[in-house]
NUMARBA-624517 format. One record per atom (N, C-alpha, C, O): residue in three letters; atom name; x, y, z. Coordinates in pm, whole numbers, m for minus. Each point is the difference from the previous one (the first is absolute). Layout:
NUMARBA-624517
dodo resn:ALA	name:CA	c1:X	c2:Y	c3:Z
...
This chain:
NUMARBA-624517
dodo resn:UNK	name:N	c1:m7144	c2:150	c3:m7491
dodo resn:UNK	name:CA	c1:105	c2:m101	c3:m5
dodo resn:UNK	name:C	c1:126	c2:44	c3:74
dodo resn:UNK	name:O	c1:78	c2:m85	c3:45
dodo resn:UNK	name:N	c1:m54	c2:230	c3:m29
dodo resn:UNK	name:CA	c1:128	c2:28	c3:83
dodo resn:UNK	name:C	c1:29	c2:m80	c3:163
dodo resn:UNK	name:O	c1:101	c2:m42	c3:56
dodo resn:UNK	name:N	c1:m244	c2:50	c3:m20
dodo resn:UNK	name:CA	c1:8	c2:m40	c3:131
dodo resn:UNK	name:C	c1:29	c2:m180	c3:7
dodo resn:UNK	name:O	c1:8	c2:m51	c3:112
dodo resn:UNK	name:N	c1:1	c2:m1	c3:m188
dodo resn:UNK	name:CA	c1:48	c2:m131	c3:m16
dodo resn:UNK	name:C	c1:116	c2:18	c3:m2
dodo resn:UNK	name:O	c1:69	c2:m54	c3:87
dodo resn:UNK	name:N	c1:m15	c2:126	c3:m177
dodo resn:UNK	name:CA	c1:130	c2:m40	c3:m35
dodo resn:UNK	name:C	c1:82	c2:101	c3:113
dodo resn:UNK	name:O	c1:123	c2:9	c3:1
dodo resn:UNK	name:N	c1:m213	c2:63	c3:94
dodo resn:UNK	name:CA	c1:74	c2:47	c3:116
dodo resn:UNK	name:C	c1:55	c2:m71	c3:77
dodo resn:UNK	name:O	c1:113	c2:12	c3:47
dodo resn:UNK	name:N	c1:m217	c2:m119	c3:m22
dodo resn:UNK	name:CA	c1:m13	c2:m51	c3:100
dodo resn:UNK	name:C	c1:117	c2:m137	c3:m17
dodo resn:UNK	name:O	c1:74	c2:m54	c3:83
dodo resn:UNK	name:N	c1:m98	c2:30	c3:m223
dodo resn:UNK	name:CA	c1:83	c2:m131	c3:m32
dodo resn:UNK	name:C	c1:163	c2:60	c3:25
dodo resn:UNK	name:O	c1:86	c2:m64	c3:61
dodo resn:UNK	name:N	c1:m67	c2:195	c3:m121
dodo resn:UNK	name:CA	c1:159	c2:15	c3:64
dodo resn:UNK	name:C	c1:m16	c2:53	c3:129
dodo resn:UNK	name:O	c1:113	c2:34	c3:36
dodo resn:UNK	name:N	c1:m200	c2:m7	c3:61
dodo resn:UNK	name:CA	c1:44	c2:0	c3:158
dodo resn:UNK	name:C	c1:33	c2:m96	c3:61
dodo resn:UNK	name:O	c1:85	c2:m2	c3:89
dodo resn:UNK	name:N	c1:m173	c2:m127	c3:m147
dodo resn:UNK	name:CA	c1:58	c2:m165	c3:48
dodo resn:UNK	name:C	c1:92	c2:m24	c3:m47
dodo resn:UNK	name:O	c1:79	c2:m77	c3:54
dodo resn:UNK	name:N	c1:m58	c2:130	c3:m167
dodo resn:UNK	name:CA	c1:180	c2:m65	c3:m49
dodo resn:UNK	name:C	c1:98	c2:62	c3:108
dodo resn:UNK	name:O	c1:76	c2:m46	c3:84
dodo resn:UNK	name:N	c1:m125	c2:205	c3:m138
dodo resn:UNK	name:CA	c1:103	c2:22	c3:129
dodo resn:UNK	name:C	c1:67	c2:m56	c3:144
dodo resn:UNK	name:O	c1:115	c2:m20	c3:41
dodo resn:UNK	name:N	c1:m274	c2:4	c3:21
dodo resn:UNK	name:CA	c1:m22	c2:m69	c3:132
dodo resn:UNK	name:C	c1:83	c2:m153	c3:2
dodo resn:UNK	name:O	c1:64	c2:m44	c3:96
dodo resn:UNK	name:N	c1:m78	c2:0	c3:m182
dodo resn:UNK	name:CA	c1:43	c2:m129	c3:m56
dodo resn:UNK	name:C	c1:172	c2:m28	c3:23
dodo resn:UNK	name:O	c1:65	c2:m81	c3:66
dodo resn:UNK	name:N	c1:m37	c2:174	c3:m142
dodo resn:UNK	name:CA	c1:168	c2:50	c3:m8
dodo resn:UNK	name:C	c1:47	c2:16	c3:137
dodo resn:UNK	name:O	c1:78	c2:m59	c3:75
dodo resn:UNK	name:N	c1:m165	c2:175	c3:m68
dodo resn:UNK	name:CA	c1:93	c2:34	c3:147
dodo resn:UNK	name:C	c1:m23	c2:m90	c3:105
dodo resn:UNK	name:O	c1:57	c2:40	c3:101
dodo resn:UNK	name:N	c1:m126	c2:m163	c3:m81
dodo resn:UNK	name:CA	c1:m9	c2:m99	c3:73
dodo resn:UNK	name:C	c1:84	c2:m96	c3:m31
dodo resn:UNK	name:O	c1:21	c2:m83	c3:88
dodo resn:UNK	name:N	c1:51	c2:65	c3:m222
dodo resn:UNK	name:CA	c1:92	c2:m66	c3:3
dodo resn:UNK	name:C	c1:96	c2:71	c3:m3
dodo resn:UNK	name:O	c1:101	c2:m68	c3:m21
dodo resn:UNK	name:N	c1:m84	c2:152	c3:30
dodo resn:UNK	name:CA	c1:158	c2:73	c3:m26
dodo resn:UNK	name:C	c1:18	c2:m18	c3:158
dodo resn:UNK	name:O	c1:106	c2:m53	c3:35
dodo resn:UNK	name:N	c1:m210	c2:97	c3:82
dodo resn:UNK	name:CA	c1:1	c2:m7	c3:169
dodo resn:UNK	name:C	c1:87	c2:m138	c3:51
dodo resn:UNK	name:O	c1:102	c2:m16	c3:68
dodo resn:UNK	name:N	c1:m210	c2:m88	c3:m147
dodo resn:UNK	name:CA	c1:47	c2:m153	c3:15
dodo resn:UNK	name:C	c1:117	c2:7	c3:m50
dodo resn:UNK	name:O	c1:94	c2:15	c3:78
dodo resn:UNK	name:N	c1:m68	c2:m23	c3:m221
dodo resn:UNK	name:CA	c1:180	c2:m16	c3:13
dodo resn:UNK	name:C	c1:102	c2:95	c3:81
dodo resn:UNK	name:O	c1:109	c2:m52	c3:24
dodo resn:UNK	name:N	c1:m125	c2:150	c3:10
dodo resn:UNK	name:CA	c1:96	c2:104	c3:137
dodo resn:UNK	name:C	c1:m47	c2:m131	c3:92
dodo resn:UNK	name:O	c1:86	c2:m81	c3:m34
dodo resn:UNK	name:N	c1:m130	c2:45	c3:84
dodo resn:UNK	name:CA	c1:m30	c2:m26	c3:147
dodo resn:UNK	name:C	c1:38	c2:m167	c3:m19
dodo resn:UNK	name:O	c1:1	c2:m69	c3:102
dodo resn:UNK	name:N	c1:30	c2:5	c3:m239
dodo resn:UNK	name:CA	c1:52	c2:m82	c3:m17
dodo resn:UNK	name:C	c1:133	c2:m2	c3:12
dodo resn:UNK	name:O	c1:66	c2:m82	c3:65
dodo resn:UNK	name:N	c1:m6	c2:216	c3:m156
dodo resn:UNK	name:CA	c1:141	c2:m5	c3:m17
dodo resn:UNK	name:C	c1:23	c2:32	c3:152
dodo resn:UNK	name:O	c1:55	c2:m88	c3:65
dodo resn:UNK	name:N	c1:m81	c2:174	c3:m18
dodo resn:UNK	name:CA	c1:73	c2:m16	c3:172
dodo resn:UNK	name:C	c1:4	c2:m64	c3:81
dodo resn:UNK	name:O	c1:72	c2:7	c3:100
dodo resn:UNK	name:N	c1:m174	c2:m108	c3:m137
dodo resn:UNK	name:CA	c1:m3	c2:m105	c3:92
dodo resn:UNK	name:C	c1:162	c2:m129	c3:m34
dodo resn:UNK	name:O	c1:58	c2:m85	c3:67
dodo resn:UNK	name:N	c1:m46	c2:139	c3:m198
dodo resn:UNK	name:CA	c1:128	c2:m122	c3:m43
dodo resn:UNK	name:C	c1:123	c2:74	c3:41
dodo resn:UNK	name:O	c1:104	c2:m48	c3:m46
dodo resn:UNK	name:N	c1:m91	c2:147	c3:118
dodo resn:UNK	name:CA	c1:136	c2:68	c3:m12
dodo resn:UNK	name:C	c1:15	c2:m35	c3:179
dodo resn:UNK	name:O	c1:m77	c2:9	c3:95
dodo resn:UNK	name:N	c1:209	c2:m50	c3:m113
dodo resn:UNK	name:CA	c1:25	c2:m59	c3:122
dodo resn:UNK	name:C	c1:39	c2:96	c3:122
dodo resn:UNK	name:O	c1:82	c2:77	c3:m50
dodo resn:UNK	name:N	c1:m96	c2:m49	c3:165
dodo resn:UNK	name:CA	c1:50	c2:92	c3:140
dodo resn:UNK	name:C	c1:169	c2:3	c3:m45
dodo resn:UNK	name:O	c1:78	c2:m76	c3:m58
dodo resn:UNK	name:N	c1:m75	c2:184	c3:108
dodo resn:UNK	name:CA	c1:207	c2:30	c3:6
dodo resn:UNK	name:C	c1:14	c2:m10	c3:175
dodo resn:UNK	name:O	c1:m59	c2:94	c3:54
dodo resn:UNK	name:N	c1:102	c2:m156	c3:10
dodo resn:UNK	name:CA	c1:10	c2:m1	c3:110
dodo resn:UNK	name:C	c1:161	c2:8	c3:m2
dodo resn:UNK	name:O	c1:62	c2:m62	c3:m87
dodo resn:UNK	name:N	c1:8	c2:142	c3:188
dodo resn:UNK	name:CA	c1:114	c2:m1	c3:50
dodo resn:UNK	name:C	c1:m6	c2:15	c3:167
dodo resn:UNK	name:O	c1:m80	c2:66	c3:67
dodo resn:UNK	name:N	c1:204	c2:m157	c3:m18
dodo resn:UNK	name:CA	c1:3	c2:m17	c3:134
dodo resn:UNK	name:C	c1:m154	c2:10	c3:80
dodo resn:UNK	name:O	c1:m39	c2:88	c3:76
dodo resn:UNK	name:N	c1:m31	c2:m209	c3:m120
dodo resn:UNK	name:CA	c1:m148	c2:m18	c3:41
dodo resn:UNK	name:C	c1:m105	c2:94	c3:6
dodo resn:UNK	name:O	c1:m92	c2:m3	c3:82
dodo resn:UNK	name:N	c1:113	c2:102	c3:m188
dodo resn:UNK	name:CA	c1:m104	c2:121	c3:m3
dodo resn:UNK	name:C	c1:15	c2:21	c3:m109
dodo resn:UNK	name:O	c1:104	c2:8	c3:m66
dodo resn:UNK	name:N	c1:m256	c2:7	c3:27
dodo resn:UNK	name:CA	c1:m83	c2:27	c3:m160
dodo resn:UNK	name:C	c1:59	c2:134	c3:m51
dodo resn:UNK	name:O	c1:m36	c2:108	c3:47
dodo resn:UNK	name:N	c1:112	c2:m118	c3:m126
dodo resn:UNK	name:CA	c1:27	c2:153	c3:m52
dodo resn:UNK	name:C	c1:m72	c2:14	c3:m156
dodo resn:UNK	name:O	c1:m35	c2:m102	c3:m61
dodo resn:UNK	name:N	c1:18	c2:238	c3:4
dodo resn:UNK	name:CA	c1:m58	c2:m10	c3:m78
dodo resn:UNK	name:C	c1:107	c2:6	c3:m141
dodo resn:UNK	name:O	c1:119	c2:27	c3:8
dodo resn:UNK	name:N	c1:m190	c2:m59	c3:m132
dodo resn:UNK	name:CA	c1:82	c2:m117	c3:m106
dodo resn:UNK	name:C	c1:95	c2:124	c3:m65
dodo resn:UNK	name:O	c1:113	c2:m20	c3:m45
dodo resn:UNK	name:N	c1:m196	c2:184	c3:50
dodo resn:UNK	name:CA	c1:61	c2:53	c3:m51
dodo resn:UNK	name:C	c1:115	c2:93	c3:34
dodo resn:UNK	name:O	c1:103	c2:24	c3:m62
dodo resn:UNK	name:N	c1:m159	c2:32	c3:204
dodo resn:UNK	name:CA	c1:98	c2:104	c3:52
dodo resn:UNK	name:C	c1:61	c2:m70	c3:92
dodo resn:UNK	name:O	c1:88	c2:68	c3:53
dodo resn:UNK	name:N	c1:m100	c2:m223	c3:8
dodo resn:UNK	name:CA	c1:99	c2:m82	c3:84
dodo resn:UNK	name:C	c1:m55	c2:24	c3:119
dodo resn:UNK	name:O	c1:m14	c2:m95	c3:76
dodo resn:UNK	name:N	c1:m33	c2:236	c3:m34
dodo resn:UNK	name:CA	c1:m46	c2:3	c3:110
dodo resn:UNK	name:C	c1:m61	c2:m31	c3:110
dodo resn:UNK	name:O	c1:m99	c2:63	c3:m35
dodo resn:UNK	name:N	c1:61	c2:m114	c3:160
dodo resn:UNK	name:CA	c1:m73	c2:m105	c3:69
dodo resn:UNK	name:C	c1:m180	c2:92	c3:m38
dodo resn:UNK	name:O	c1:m28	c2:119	c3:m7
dodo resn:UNK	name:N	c1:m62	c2:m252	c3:m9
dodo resn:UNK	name:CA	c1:m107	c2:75	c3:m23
dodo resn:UNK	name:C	c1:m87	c2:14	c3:159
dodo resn:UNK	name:O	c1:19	c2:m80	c3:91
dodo resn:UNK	name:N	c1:m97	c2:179	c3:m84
dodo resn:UNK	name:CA	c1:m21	c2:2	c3:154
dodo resn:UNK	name:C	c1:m92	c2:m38	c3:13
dodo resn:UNK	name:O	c1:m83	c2:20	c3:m89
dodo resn:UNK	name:N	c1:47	c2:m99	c3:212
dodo resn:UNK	name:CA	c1:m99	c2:m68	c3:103
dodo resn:UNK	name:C	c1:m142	c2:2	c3:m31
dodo resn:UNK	name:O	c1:m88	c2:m87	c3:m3
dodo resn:UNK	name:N	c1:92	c2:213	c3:m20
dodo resn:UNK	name:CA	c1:m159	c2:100	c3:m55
dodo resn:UNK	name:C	c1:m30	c2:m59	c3:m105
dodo resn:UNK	name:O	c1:m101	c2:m67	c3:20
dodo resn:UNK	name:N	c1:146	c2:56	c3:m147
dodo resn:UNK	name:CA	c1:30	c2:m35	c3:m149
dodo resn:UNK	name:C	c1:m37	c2:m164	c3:32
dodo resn:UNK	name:O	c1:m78	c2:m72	c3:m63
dodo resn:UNK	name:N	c1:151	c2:41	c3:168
dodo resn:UNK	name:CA	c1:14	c2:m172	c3:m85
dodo resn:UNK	name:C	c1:m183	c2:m26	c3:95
dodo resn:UNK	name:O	c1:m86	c2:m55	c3:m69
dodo resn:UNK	name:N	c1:56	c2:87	c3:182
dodo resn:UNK	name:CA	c1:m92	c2:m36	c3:12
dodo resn:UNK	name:C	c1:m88	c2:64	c3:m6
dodo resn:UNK	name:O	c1:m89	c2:m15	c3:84
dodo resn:UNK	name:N	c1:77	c2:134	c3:m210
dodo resn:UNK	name:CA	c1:m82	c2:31	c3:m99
dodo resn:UNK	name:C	c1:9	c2:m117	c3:m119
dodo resn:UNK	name:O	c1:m100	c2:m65	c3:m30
dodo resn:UNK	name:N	c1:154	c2:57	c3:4
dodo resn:UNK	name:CA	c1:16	c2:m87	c3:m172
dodo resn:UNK	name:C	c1:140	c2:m137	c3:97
dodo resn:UNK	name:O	c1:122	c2:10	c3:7
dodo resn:UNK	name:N	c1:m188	c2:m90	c3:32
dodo resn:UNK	name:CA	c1:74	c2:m151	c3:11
dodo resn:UNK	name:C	c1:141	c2:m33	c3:m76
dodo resn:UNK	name:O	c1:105	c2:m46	c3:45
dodo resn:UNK	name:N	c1:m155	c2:102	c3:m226
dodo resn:UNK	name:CA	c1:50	c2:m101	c3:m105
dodo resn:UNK	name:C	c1:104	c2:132	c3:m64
dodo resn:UNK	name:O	c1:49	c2:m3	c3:m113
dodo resn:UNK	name:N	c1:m37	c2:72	c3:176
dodo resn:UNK	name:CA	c1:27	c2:158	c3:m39
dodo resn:UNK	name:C	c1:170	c2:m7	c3:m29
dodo resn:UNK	name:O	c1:56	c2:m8	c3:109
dodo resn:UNK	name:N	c1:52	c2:10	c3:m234
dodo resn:UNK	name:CA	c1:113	c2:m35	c3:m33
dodo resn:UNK	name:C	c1:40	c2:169	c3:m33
dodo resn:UNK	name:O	c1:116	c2:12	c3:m41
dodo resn:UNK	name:N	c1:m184	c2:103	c3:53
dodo resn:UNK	name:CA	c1:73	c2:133	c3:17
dodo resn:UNK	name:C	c1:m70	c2:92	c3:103
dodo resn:UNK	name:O	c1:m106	c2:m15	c3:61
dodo resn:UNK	name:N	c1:223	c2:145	c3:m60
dodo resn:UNK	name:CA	c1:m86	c2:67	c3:131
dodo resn:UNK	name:C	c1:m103	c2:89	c3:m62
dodo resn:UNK	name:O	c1:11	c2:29	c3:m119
dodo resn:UNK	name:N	c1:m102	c2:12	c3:186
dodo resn:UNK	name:CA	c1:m98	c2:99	c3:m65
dodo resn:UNK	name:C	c1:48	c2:93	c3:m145
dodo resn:UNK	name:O	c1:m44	c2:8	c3:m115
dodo resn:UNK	name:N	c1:158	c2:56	c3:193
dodo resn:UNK	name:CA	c1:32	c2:63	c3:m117
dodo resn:UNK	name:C	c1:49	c2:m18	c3:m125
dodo resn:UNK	name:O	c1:m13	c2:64	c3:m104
dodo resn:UNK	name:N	c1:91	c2:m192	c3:142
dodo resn:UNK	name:CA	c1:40	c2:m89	c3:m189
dodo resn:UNK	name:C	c1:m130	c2:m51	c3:m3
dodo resn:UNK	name:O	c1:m42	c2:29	c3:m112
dodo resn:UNK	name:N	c1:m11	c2:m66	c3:150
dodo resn:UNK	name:CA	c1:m102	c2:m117	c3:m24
dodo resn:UNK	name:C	c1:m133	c2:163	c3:m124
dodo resn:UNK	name:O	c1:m54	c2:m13	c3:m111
dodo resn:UNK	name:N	c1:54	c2:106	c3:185
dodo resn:UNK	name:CA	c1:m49	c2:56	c3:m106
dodo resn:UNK	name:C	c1:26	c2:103	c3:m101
dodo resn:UNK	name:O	c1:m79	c2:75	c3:m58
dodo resn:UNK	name:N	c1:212	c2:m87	c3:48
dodo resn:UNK	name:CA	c1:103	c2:1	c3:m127
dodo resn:UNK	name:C	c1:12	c2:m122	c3:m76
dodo resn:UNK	name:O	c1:52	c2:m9	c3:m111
dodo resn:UNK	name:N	c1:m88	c2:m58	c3:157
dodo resn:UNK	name:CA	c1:13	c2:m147	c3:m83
dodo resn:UNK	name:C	c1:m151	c2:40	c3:m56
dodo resn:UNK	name:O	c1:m6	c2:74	c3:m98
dodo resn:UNK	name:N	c1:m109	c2:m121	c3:155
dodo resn:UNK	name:CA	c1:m135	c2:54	c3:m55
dodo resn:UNK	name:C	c1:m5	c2:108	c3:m135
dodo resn:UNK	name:O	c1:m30	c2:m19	c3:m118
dodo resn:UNK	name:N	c1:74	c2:147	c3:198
dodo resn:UNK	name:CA	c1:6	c2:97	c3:m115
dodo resn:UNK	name:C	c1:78	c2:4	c3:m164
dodo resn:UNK	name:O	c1:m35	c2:56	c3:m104
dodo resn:UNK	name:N	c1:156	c2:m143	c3:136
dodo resn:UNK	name:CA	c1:48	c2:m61	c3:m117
dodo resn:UNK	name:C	c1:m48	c2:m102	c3:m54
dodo resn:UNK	name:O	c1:43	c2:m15	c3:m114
dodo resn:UNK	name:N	c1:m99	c2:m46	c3:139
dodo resn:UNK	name:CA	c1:m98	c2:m109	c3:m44
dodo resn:UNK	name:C	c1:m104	c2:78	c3:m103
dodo resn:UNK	name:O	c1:m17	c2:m14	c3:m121
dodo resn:UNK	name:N	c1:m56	c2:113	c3:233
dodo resn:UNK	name:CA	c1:m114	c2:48	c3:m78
dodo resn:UNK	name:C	c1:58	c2:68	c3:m74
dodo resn:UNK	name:O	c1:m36	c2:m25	c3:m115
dodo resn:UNK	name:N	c1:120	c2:112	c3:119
dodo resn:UNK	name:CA	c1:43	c2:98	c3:m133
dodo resn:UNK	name:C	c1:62	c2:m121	c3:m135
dodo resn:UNK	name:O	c1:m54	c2:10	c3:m110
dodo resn:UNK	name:N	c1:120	c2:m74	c3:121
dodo resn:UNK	name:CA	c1:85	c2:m108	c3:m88
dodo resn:UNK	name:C	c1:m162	c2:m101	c3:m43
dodo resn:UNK	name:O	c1:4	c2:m78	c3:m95
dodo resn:UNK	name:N	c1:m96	c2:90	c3:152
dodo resn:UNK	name:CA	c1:m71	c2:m98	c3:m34
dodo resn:UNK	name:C	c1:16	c2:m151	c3:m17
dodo resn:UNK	name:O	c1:m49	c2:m88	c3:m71
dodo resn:UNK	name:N	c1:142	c2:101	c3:171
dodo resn:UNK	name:CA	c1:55	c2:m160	c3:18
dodo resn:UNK	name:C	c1:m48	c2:m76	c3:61
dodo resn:UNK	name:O	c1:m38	c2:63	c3:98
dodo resn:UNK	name:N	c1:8	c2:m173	c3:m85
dodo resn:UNK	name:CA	c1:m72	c2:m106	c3:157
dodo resn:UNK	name:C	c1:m61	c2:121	c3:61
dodo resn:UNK	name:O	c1:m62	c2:m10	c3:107
């Protein structure tokens, strides 16, 4: 019987973390660009985000490096 009930919390798991993915990729999609003097800067450090970045990630509202300080506080806080 263990292997059932392995298996039943690996899908939960799997489960979770497919929605926890979907809501991140929801919530960023609602947070609006900071643009100053016609260039995308990013939301947190103000900074312009660069060329590389935006046409890596289109929808992208920080630069690499907030963007995964934002992530990492997320995951540690267990927040969104």
């Amino acid at each position: 019987m263990p292997d059932v009930l392995d298996r039943a919390k690996e899908l939960e798991m799997q489960h979770r973390d497919a929605a926890l993915k979907n809501h991140q990729v929801a919530a960023r999609q609602t947070e609006a660009p900071l643009v100053v003097d016609g260039q995308r800067c990013c939301r947190a450090c103000e900074e312009p985000i660069p060329a590389e970045r935006l046409k890596a990630s289109p929808d992208a509202v920080r630069c690499v490096w907030c963007q995964s300080d934002f992530e990492l506080k997320q995951k540690t806080s267990g927040c969104c």
